[in-house]
C-alpha positions in Angstrom: 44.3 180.1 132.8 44.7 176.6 132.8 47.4 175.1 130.3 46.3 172.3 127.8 47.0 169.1 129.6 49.3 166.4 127.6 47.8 163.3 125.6 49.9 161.1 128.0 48.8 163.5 131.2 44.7 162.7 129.7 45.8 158.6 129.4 47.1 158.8 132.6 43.8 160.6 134.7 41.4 157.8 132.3 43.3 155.2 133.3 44.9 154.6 129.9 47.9 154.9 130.8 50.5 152.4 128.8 52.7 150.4 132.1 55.7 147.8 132.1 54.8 144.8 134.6 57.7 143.2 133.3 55.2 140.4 131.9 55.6 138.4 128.3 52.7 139.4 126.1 52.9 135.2 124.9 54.5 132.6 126.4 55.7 131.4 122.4 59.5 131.9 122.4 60.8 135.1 120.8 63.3 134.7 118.0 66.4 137.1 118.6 67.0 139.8 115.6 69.4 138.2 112.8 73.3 140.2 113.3 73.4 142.4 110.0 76.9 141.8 109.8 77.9 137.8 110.0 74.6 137.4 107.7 76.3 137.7 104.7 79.8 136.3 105.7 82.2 133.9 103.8 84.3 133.2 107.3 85.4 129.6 106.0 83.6 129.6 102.8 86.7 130.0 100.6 89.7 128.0 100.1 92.4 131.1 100.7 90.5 131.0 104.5 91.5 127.4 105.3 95.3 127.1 105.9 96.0 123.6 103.8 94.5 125.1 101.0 96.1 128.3 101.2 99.3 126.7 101.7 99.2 124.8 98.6 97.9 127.6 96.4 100.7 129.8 97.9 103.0 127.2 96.7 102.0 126.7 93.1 102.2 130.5 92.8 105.8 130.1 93.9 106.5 127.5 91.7 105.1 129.7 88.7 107.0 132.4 89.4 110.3 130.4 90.0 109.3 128.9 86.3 108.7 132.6 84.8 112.0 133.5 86.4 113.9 131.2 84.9 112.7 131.9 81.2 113.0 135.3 81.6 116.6 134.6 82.6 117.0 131.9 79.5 115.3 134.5 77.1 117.9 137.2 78.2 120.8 135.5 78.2 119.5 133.9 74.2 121.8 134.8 71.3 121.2 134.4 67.4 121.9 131.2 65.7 121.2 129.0 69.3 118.1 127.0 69.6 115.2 128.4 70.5 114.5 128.2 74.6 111.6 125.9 74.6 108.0 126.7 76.1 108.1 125.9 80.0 104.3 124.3 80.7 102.7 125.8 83.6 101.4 122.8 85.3 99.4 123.6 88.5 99.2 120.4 89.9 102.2 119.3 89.5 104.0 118.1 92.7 106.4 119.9 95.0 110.2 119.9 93.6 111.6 117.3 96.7 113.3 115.6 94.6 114.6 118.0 91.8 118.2 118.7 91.6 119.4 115.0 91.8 120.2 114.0 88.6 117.4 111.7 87.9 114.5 112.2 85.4 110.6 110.9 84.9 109.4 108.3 87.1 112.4 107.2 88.8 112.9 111.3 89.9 109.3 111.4 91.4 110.3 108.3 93.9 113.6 108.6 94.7 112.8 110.8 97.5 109.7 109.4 99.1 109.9 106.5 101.3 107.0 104.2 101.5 106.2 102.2 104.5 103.6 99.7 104.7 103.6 97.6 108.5 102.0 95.0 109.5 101.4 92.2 112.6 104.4 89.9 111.6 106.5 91.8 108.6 107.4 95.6 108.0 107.5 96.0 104.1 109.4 99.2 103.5 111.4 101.0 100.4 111.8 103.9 98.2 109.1 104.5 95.3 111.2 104.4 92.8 112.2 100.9 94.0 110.6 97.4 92.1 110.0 95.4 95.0 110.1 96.6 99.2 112.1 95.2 101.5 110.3 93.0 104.1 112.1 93.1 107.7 110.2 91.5 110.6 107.8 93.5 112.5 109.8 92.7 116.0 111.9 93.8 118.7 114.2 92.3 121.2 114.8 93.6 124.2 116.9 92.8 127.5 114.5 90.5 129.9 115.4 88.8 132.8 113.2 85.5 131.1 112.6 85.4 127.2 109.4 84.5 125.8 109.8 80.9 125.9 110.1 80.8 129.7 106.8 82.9 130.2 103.6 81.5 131.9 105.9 78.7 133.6 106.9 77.4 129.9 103.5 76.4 128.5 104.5 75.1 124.7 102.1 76.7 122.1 100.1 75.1 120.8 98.5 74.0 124.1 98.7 70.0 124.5 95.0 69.5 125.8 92.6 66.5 126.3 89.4 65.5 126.5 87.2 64.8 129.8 88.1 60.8 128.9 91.6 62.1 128.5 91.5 61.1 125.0 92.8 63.3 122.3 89.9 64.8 119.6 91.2 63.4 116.0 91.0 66.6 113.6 89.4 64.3 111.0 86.4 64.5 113.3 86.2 68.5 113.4 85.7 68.2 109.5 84.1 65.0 108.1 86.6 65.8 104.7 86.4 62.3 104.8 83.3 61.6 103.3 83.6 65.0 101.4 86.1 63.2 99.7 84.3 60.1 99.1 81.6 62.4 97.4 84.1 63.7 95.4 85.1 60.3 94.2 88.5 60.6 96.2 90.2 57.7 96.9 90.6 57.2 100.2 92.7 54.6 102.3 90.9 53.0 104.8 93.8 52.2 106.9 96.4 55.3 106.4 96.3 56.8 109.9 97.5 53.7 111.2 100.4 53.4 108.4 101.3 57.0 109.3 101.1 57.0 113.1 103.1 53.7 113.0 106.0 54.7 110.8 106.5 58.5 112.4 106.6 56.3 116.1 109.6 54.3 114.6 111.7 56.7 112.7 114.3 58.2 114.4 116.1 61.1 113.4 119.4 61.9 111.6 122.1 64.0 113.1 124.3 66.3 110.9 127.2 68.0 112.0 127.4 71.7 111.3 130.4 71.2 108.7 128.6 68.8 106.9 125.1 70.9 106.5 125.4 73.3 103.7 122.3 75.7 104.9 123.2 76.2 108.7 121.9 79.1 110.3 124.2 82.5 111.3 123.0 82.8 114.9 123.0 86.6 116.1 126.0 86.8 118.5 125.7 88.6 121.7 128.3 89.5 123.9 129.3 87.7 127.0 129.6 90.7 128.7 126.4 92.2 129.6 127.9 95.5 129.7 128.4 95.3 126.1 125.7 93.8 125.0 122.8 95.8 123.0 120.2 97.4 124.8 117.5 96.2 121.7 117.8 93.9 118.2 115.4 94.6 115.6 114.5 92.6 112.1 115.7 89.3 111.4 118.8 89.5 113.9 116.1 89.6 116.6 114.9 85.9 115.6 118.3 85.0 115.2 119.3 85.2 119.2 119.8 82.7 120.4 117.0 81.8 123.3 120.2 80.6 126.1 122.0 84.2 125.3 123.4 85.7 128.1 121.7 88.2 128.9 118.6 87.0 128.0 116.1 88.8 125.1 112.2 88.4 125.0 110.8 89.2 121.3 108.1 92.2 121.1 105.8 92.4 118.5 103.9 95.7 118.7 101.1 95.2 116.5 98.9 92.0 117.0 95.7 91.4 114.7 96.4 94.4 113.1 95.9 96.8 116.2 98.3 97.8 119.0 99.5 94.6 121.2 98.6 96.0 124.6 99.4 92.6 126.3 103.1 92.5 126.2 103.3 96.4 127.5 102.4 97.9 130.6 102.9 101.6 129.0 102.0 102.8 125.6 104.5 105.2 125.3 107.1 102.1 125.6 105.1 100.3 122.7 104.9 103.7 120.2 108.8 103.6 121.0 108.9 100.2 119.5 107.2 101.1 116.7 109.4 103.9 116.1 112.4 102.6 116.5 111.9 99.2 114.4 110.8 101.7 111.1 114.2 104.0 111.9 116.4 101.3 112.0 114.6 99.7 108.8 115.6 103.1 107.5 118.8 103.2 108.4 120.0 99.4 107.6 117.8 98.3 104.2 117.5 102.4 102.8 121.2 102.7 103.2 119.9 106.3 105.0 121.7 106.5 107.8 121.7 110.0 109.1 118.9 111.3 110.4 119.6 114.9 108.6 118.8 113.8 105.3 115.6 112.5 106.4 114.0 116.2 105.9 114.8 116.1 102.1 112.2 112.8 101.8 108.5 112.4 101.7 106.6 109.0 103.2 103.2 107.1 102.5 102.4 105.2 105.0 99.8 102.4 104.3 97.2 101.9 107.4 94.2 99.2 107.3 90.8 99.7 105.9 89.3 100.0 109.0 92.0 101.9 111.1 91.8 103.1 114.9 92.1 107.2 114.5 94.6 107.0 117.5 96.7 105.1 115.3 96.6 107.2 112.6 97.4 110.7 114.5 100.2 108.7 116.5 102.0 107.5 113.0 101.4 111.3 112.0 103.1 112.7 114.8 105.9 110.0 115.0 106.4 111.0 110.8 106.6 114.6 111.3 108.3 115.3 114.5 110.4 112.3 115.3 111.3 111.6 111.9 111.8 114.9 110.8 109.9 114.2 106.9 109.2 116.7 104.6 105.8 115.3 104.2 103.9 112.6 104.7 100.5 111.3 103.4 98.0 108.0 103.9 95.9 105.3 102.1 94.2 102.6 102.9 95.3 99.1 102.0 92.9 97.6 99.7 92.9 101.3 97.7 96.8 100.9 97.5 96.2 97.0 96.4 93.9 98.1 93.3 97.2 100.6 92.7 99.4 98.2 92.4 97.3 95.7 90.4 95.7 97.8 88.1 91.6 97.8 88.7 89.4 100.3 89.1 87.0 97.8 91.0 87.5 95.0 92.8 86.9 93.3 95.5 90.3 93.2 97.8 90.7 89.9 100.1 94.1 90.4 102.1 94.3 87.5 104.3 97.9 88.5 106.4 99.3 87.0 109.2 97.3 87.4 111.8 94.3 89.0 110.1 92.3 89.7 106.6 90.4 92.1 105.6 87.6 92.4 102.9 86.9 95.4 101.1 85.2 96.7 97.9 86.8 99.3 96.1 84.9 101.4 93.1 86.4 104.0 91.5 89.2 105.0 94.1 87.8 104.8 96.7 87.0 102.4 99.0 83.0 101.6 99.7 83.3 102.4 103.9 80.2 100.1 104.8 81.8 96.9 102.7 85.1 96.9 105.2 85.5 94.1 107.1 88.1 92.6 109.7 88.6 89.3 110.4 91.2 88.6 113.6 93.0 85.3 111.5 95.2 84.5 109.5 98.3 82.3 108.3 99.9 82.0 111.9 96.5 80.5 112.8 97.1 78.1 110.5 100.4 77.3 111.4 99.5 76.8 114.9 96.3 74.5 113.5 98.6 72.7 111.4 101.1 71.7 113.9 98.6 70.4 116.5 97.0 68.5 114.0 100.6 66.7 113.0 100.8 66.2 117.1 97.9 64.2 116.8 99.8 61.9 114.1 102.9 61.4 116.8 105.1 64.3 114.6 108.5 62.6 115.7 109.7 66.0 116.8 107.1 66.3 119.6 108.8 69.0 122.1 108.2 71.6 118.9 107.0 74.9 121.3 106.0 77.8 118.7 106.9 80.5 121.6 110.7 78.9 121.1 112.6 81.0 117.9 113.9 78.7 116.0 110.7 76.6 116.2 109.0 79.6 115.1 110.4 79.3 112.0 110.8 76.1 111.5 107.0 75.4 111.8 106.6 78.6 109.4 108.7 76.4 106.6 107.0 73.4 107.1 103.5 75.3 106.7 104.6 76.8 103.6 106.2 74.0 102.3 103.4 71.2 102.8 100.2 72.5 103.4 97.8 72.5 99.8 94.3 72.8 99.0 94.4 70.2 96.3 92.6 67.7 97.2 94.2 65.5 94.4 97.3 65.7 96.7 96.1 64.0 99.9 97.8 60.6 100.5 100.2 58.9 102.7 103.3 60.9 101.7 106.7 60.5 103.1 108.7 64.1 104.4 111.4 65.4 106.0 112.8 68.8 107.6 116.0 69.9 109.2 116.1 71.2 113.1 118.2 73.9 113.7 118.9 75.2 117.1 121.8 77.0 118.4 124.3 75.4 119.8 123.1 72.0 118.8 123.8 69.9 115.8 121.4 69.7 113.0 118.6 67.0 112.9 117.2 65.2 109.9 113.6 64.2 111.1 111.4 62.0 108.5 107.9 61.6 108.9 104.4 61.0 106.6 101.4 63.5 106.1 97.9 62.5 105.1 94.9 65.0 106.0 96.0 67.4 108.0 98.1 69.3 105.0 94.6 69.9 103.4 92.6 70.2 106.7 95.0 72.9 108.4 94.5 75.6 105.6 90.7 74.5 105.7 90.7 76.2 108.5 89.3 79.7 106.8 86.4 78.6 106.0 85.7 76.7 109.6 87.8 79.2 111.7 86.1 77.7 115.3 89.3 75.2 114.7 91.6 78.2 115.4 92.6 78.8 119.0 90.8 82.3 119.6 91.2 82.5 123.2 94.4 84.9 123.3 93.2 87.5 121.2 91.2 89.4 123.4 93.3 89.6 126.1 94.0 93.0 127.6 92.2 94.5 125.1 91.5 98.7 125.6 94.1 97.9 128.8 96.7 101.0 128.4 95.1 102.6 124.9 91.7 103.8 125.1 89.4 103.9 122.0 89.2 107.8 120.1 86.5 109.5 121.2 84.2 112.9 120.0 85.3 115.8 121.2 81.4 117.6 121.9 79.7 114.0 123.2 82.3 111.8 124.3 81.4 108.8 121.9 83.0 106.5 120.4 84.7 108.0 116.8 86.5 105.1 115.4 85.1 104.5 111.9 83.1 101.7 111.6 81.1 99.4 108.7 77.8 98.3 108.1 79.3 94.8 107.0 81.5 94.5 109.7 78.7 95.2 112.2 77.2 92.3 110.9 79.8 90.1 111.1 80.0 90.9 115.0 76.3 90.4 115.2 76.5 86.6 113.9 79.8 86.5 116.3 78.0 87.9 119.2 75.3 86.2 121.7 71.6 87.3 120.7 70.4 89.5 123.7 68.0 88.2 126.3 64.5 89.6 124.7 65.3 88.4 120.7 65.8 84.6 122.6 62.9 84.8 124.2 60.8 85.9 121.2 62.5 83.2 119.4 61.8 80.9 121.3 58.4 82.1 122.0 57.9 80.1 125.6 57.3 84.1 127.3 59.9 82.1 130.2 62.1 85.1 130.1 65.5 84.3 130.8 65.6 81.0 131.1 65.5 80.1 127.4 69.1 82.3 126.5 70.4 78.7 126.4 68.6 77.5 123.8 70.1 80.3 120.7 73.4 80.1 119.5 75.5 82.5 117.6 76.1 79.7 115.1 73.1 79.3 113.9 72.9 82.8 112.4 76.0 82.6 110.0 74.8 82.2 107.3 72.0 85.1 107.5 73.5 88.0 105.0 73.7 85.9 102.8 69.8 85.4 101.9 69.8 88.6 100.9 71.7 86.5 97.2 68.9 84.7 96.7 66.9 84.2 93.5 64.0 86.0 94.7 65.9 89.2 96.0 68.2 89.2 92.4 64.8 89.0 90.1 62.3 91.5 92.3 64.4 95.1 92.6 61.6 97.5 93.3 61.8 100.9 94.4 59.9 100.3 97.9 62.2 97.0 98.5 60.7 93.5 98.9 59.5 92.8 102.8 61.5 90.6 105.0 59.8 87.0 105.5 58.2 86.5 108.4 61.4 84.0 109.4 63.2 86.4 111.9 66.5 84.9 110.8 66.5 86.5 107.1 67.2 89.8 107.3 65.4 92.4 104.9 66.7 92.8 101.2 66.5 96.6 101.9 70.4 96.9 102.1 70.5 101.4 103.0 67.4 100.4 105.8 68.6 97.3 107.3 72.3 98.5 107.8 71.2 101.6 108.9 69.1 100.0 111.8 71.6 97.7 112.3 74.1 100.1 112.9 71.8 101.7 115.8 71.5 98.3 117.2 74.9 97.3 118.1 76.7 98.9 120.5 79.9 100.6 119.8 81.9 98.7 122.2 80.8 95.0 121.1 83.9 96.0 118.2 86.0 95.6 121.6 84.6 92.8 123.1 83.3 90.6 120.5 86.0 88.6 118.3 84.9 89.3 114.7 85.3 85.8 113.4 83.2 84.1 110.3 84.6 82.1 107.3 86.1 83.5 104.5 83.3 82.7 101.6 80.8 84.5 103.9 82.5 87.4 104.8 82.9 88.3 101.2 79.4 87.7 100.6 78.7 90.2 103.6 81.2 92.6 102.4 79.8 92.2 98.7 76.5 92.5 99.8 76.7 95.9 101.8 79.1 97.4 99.1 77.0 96.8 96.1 73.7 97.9 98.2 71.2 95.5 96.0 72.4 96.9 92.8 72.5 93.9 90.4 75.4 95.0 87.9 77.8 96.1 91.0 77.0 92.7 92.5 78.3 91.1 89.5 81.2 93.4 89.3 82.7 92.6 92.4 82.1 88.9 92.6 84.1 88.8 89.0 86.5 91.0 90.4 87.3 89.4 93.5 91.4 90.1 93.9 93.2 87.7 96.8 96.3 89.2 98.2 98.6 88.7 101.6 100.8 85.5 102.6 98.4 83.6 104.0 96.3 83.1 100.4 99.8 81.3 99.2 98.6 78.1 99.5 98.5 75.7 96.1 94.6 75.4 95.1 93.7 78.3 97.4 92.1 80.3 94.6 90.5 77.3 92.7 88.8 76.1 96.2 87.7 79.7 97.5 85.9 79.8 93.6 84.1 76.7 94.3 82.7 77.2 97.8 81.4 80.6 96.7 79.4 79.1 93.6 78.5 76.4 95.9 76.9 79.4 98.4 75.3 81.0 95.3 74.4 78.7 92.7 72.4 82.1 91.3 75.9 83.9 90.4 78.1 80.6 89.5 79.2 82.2 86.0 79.9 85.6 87.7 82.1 84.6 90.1 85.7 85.0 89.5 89.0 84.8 91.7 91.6 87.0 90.3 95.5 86.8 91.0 97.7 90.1 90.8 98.7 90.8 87.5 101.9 91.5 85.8 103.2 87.9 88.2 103.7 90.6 91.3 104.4 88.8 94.6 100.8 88.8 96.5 102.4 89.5 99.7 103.9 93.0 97.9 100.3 94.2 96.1 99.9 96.9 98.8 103.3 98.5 99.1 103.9 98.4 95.4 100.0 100.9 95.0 101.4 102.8 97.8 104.5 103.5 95.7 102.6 103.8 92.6 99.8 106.1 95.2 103.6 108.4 96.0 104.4 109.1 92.3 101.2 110.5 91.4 101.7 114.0 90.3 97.9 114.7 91.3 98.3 113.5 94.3 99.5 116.7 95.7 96.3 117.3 97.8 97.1 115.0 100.1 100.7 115.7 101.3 101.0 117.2 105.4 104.2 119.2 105.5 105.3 120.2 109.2 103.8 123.7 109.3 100.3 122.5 108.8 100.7 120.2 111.4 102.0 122.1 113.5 99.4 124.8 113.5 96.4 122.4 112.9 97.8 119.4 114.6 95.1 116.3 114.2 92.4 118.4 112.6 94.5 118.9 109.0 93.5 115.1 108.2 90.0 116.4 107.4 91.2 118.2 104.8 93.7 116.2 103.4 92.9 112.4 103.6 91.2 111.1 100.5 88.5 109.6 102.5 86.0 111.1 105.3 88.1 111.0 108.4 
């Protein structure tokens, strides 16, 4: 008898049978099975899961049971008839105890212990919270050199004595035509004062004072005559005070130019983050009366860095802070948010113009607008420099000045601040004097005469192709190279829609835009035909009457003029953004005058809203040394209403209130910034760092890092 076959036995006889050929039944993509256990998880979901967090709620819970402690203790130790222990208020957000147990109460006990620091191109401004004003020490170093500064490039003076192809000399009245602008003005205006002036600065010679007789002589830094003896480095305002024939010989090294790291004096960048270090501890040691390092671990810093920092900067200062220092804490903000500390708004429009730089920024609400940050590579040392070529043109009887020389350094710094005015109302043949004094020498009396070049010099912000630009870019990316992304290897560095622009009107158009321009279809040969010039003054369309009355939700169209750009601000900065390339911030010079970078900056900030456009141009706040020129604020009002006629009555040019010193704005928010009790969130103690390294300033900066 036969047994009953299987149903896979009867498949397998039909044919039926059910065989793996190791063949997809579709080509569509199959979509793994979801894990059952990470598909509910909360891995980095909560704040006890990321360590800064954690750390700062572990605190608080230590500091409440400290304050629990210590009333149980009061309460048991109470006896009848006392006063009543009072009622201790559980604050959560108050700030870590550094600087309990010193005696000191309120305000002044929140900043004794927390050092702010706020650096720049040509002065450090440093000093304790609880201080009123910083102390400002120069940003400069002086180290043993077998030639010093003066003797470099085969002793070319600064600034530059150049000539024309017909060796004749350029007058500066020609760069300008202020001339007729003051003619328009109903100015009165000599017709023959160059010559007067030219002829009586020829023919006066100077007065020499002995050093007994001259009340305001200088204290030279002495240097030993023995080399062996002699420091290895001078920091501050003994650095400028060395004499240039010491023996040995100094050079001077600034480590930040324009606001960035000065790679062109260094050939290693550990030797210039040494500089840096060392010019902030001995600024510690000498004005904060801190001398030993020890004690350093018992205070918190904010440090102030720029609006639009490099992140390489930023995780070097956090590093030097933490480990070299040895602070407690430390914790950042950005220097037109610490400006509207210090002054008091809650929206402005921040204009530092610093030594060798200014930045624009728009600030709402604390915080500051990222696509309205601007950087300009000027400032008031231009305008020195501009100033004294333009008094070389008028035969300045002291004619060997060389700004690369100390002393002449400074004196051309005095004579700057001391002359130069934006008051029209002030120009004439007027006669002046200053006092040379050089080590080693005797003091000189020099008379001479100013006319134009007072008013011209300082013009120079609003017409910066005057300024001597050539330097600026030199060596630039040579020993630092740019941050980059981690995953894709671009560029990281934060950047702005409004500075983007401002590159863009700086840089050359590329080939295909010329050709389209010009419309001649001749292909290369017409890139000599556009200029970068010619598109200044584009951004600032987007202010006209027609964009302020027609605010639609779709946006009015561009005109068909390709040099207008659309009123659209989030689509037209977006695009432009794309556009540019990331390394154009490198190798194009942002330059552009002062009236339209704030236009620019406004413009991207307020993003076609009408009201915030009004805001910020009656909010405008000027800060910085270089805006300490008399009529400075009076003629930046007027060539902004001149730009937009349509916002005349909005536009207002605010001083610092409370008569604060302009060039002290920022470190005085960064102190009021440090005394915050809620403020907390943004401290870095050592631990985090050290277990999180770079990555803890993505949790604790107050912007998106």
């Amino acid at each position: 008898m036969v047994g009953k076959k299987s149903g896979k036995a009867l498949l397998r006889e039909e044919g039926l049978e059910r065989t793996d050929n190791n063949m997809d039944l579709s080509t569509w993509p199959q979509v793994n099975m979801i894990n059952q256990k990470n598909y509910y998880t909360e891995y980095l979901k909560r704040d006890d899961q990321i360590l800064p967090l954690r750390l700062q709620q572990e605190e608080r819970r230590n500091r409440m049971t400290t304050n629990a402690k210590d009333r149980d203790r009061a309460l048991a130790q109470f006896k009848p008839g006392e006063m009543p222990v009072p009622e201790i208020e559980m604050d959560l957000d108050d700030d870590v105890g550094l600087d309990e147990g010193n005696g000191l109460v309120g305000q002044d006990a929140l900043g004794s212990k927390i050092i702010v620091i706020h650096p720049g191109s040509q002065n450090l401004r440093i000093g304790l919270a609880s201080d009123a004003l910083p102390r400002t020490v120069p940003m400069v170093i002086a180290r043993r050199s077998p030639i010093n500064e003066s003797e470099e490039d085969g002793g070319e003076p600064r600034p530059k004595r150049l000539k024309l192809d017909n060796d004749r000399l350029m007058e500066p009245e020609k760069m300008f035509g202020d001339e007729v602008h003051m003619r328009s003005h109903k100015r009165r205006v000599l017709p023959n004062s160059k010559e007067l002036i030219v002829n009586y600065n020829k023919r006066t010679p100077p007065e020499t004072i002995s050093e007994h007789n001259d009340p305001l002589r200088i204290d030279w830094t002495e240097i030993p005559s023995d080399p062996r003896k002699a420091p290895a480095f001078v920091t501050g305002k003994d650095a400028l005070r060395i004499p240039d024939s010491s023996n040995p010989k100094y050079k001077l090294f600034w480590p930040l130019r324009q606001g960035c790291y000065n790679e062109h004096d260094y050939d290693e960048k550990r030797v210039l983050y040494d500089d840096i270090a060392v010019i902030i501890e001995e600024a510690i040691r000498t004005q904060l009366n801190i001398p030993r390092k020890k004690d350093w671990m018992q205070y918190g810093c904010v440090f102030v860095v720029p609006d639009l920092y490099e992140r390489r900067y930023v995780t070097q200062i956090l590093r030097m802070l933490l480990r070299d220092f040895g602070f407690a804490r430390v914790c950042f903000i950005q220097e037109s948010l610490a400006a509207t500390f210090g002054a008091g708004y809650t929206s402005a429009c921040v204009v530092d113009i610093g030594a060798q730089k200014t930045s624009v920024c728009c600030v709402e609400e604390g915080m500051c607008l990222e696509n309205s940050r601007i950087n300009l590579k000027y400032g008031g040392a231009d305008v020195t420099e501009t100033f004294i070529k333009m008094m070389l043109f008028d035969h300045f009887p002291y004619a060997g000045i060389n700004l690369n020389r100390r002393y002449d350094f400074l004196l051309a710094e005095e004579i700057k601040t001391k002359f130069c005015t934006l008051n029209e109302g002030d120009i004439s043949p007027q006669p002046a004097d200053f006092h040379l004094r050089a080590s080693g020498q005797p003091t000189r009396k020099y008379f001479f005469k100013t006319y134009d070049e007072i008013l011209l010099a300082p013009q120079g912000y609003f017409r910066p192709s005057i300024f001597d630009h050539s330097w600026k870019l030199r060596d630039r990316r040579r020993i630092i190279d740019r941050s980059r992304d981690l995953y894709d290897g671009s560029p990281n560095d934060p950047t702005s829609t409004a500075q983007s622009a401002i590159i863009a009107m700086t840089a050359p158009p590329p080939p295909q835009n010329t050709v389209a321009i010009n419309g001649n279809g001749d292909g290369p040969d017409g890139m000599a035909v556009s200029t970068p010039v010619r598109q200044l003054p584009n951004p600032l369309h987007r202010f006209s009457e027609q964009d302020r009355t027609s605010h639609s939700a779709v946006g009015t169209p561009a005109p068909d003029d390709d040099d207008t750009p659309a009123p659209q601000g989030e689509g037209e900065t977006s695009g432009m953004k794309n556009e540019l390339d990331p390394s154009l911030r490198d190798d194009v010079l942002p330059i552009a005058p002062l009236d339209v970078a704030i236009l620019t900056s406004i413009v991207h900030g307020a993003r076609n809203d009408d009201r915030k456009t009004r805001d910020f141009l009656g909010g405008i706040m000027v800060i910085g040394g270089g805006s300490q020129v008399p009529g400075f604020y009076t003629y930046l009002e007027e060539r902004l209403k001149e730009s937009r006629p349509g916002f005349a009555k909005d536009v207002m040019i605010g001083t610092p209130p409370r008569e604060l010193d302009p060039q002290g704005v920022v470190w005085k928010g960064g102190s009021v910034f440090g005394k915050l009790r809620q403020t907390n969130d943004s401290w870095i103690n050592k631990i985090e760092h050290d277990r999180l390294g770079a990555r803890v300033l993505a949790y604790k900066l107050m912007w998106a890092w």
